[in-house]
C-alpha positions in Angstrom: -16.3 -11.2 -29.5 -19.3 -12.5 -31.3 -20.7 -12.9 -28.5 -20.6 -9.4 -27.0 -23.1 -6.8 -27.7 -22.6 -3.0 -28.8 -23.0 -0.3 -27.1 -21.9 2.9 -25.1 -21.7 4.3 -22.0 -20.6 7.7 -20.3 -18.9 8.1 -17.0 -18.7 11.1 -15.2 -16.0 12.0 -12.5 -15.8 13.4 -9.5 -12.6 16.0 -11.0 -15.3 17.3 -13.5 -14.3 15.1 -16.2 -15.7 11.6 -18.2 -15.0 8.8 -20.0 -17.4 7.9 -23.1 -16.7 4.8 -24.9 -18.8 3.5 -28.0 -18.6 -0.5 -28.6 -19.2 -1.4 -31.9 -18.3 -4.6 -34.1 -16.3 -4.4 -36.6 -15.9 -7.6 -39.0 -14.8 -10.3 -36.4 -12.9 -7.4 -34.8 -14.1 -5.1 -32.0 -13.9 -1.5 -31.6 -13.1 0.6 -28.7 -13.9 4.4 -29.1 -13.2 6.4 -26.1 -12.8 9.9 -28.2 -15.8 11.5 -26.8 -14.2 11.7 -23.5 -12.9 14.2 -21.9 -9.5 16.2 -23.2 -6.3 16.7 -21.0 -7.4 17.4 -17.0 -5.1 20.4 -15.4 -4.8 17.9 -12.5 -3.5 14.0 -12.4 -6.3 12.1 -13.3 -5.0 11.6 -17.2 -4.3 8.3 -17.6 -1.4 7.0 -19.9 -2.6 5.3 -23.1 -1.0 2.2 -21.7 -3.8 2.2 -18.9 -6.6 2.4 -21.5 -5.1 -1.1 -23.2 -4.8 -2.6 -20.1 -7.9 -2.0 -18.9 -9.6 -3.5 -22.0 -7.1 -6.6 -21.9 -8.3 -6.8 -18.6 -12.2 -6.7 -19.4 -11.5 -8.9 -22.4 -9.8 -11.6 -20.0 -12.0 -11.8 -17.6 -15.2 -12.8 -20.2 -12.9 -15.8 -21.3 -13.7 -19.0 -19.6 -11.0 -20.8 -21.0 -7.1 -21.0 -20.0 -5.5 -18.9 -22.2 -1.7 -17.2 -22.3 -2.1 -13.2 -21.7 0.3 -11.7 -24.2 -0.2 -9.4 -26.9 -2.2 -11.9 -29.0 -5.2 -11.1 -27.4 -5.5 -7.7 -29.0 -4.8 -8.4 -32.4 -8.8 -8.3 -33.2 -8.8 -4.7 -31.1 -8.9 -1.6 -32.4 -8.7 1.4 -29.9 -9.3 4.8 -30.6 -8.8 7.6 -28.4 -8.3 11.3 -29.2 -4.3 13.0 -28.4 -4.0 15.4 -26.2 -7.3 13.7 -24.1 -7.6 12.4 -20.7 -6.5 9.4 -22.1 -4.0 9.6 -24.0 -2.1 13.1 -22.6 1.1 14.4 -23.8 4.0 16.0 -21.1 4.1 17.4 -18.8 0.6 16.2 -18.1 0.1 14.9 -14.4 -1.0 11.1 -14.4 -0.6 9.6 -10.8 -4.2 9.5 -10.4 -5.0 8.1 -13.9 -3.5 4.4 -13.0 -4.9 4.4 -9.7 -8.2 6.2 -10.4 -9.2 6.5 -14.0 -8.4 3.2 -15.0 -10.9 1.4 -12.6 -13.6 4.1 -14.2 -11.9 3.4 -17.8 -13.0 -1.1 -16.5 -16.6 0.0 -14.8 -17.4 2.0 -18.6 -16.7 -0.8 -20.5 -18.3 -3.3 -18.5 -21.4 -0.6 -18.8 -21.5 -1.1 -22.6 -21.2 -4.4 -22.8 -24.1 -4.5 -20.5 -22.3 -7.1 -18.4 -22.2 -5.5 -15.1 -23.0 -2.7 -12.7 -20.5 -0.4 -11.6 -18.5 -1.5 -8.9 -16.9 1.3 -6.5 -14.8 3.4 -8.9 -12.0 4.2 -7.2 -9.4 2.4 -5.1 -9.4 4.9 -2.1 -5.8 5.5 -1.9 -4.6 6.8 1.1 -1.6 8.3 2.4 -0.3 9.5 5.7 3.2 10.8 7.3 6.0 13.5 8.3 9.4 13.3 8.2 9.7 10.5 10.5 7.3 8.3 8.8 5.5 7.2 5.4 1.9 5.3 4.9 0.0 4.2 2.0 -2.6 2.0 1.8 -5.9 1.2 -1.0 -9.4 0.7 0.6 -11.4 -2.2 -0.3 -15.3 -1.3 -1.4 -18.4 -2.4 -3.2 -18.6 -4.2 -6.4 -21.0 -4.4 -9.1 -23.7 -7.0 -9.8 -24.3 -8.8 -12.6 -27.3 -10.9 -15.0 -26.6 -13.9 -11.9 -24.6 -12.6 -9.3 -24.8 -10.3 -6.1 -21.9 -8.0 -6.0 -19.3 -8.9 -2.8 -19.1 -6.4 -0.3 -15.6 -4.7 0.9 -13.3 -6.4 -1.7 -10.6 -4.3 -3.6 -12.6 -4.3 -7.7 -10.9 -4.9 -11.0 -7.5 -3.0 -11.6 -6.8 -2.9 -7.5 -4.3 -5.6 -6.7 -2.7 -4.5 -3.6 -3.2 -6.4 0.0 -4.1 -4.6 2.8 -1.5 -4.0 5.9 -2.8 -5.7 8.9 -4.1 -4.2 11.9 -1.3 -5.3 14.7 1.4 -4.5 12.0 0.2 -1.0 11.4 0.0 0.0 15.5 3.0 -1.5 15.8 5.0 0.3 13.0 3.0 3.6 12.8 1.3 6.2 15.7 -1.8 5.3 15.0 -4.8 3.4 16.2 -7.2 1.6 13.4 -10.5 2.4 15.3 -12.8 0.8 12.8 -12.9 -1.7 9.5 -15.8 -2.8 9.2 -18.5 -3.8 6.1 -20.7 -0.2 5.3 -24.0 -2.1 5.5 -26.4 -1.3 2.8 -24.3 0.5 0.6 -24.9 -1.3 -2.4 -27.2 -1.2 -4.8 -30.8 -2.8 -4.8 -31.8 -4.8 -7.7 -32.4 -8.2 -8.7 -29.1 -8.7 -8.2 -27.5 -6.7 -5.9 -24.7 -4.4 -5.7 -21.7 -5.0 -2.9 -21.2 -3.4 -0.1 -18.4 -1.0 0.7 -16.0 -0.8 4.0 -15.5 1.6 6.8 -11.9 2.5 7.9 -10.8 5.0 10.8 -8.0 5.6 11.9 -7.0 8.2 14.8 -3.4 9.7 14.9 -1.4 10.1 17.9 1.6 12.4 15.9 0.8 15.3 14.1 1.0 14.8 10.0 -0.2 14.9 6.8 -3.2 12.9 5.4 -3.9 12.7 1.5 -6.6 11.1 0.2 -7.2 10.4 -3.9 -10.1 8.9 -4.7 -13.6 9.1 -6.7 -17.3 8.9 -6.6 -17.8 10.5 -3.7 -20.3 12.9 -5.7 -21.3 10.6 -8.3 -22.7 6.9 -7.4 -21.3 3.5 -9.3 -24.1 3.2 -11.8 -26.6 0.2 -11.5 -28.0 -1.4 -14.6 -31.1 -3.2 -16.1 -32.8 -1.1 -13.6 -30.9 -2.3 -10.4 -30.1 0.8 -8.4 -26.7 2.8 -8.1 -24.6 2.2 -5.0 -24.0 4.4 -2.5 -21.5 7.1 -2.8 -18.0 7.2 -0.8 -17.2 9.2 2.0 -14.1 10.8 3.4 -14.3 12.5 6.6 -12.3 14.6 9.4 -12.9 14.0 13.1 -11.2 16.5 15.2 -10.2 15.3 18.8 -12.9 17.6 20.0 -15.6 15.3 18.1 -16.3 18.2 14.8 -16.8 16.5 12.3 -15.9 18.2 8.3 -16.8 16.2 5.2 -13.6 16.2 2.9 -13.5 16.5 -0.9 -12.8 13.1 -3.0 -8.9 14.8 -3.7 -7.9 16.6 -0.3 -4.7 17.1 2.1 -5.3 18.0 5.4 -3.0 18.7 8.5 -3.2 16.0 11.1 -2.8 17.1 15.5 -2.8 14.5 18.1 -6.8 12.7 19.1 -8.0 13.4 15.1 -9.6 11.0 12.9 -10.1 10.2 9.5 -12.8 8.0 8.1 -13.6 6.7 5.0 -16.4 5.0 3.8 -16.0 3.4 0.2 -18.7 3.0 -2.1 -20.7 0.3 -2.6 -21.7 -1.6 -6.1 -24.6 -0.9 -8.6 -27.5 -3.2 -8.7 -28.3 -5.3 -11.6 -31.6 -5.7 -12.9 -34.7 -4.2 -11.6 -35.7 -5.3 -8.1 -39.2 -6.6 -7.1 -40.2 -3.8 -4.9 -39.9 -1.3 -7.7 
């Protein structure tokens, strides 16, 4: 803790709202204030106070070279401050499916922001989800994440709070009527800086059954920040192909009806740059 600096950063999401949080010492203590960010979302991106501590356990961690045990130990010198009734800490019948998956890796990218560590990686984990009656898919996409003061970001990795392996190709033509028609690194997507950003991945898949397709994810309005003057990465894509090659660019929260020969594709964001690069 000594160590770290102080500072803030804002976040602003693609759903319209942000998260703020102020750094600040506090004896040999740290303090997290996140009660400048937004109140209670009429949609599902409210994320469980519970998401908020694990996120900072998870920042916390991850700056700690040595082997230590993870318990609850490790945020006895944490205070953490968020305001009821916010996007952070909402009461029922709030919606919240979208605050573990979604909000918490922007809850990670703001903290890492004030600390002045690292550049926003991709902000979202791209969650995906296809089916009908006969048939169920769900899958996280990999993308961009951030630089740092030594370090290029690594392109199309799943960043921070995604922990979930992807399905592999053979298994998902095998099980599903689908064909994976790209996965593939989104070249140039990251950020330019000293240090730069990671690049994000392109997945498409074309459906042979009609079905529904849901995608949840973020930044596809808003770019993962760069810092130090390294440049923000690119923002995501999602996109509908019909079998008659139209193409319409989806929202970052959409369902869509699925017919036989369509497509959707989805490029991921890439990471921010870090530090200010030497053509600039």
């Amino acid at each position: 803790i000594k160590k770290l600096r102080e500072g803030h950063f804002r976040y602003p999401m693609d759903c319209g709202a942000e998260v703020y949080v102020e750094v600040r010492k506090q004896g040999e203590g740290i303090v997290f204030d996140f009660r400048q960010s937004s109140m209670q979302q009429n949609n599902n991106f409210n994320a469980p106070f519970s998401v908020t501590r694990a996120a900072i356990l998870y920042v916390l961690r991850s700056l700690v070279t040595q082997d230590i045990p993870l318990n609850e130990g490790c945020l006895r010198p944490v205070e953490i401050l968020v305001t009821p009734k916010s996007i952070l800490n909402p009461e029922y019948p709030a919606a919240v499916v979208a605050g573990n998956v979604e909000t918490s890796q922007v809850i990670t990218d703001c903290i890492f922001g004030a600390l002045g560590l690292q550049a926003g990686a991709q902000g979202t984990m791209n969650n995906l989800t296809f089916g009908n009656e006969e048939f169920q898919y769900y899958e996280t996409i990999a993308g961009g994440s951030g630089a740092g003061p030594d370090y290029h970001g690594t392109h199309a990795v799943h960043t921070h709070m995604t922990n979930s392996r992807i399905t592999d190709p053979e298994i998902i033509e095998q099980r599903f009527p689908v064909t994976l028609q790209n996965f593939a690194i989104r070249n140039g997507s990251g950020g330019i800086g000293q240090w730069t950003g990671g690049d994000g991945a392109i997945r498409k898949f074309q459906f042979h059954q009609p079905c529904t397709v849901s995608i949840l994810s973020n930044n596809r309005h808003h770019q993962p920040f760069g810092l130090k003057g390294g440049l923000p990465g690119q923002s995501g894509v999602n996109r509908l192909i019909k079998a008659n090659g139209a193409h319409t660019e989806l929202s970052a929260s959409c369902e869509v009806s699925i017919e036989p020969g369509d497509s959707i594709e989805i490029e991921t964001p890439g990471g921010g740059g870090f530090g200010k690069p030497d053509e600039y």
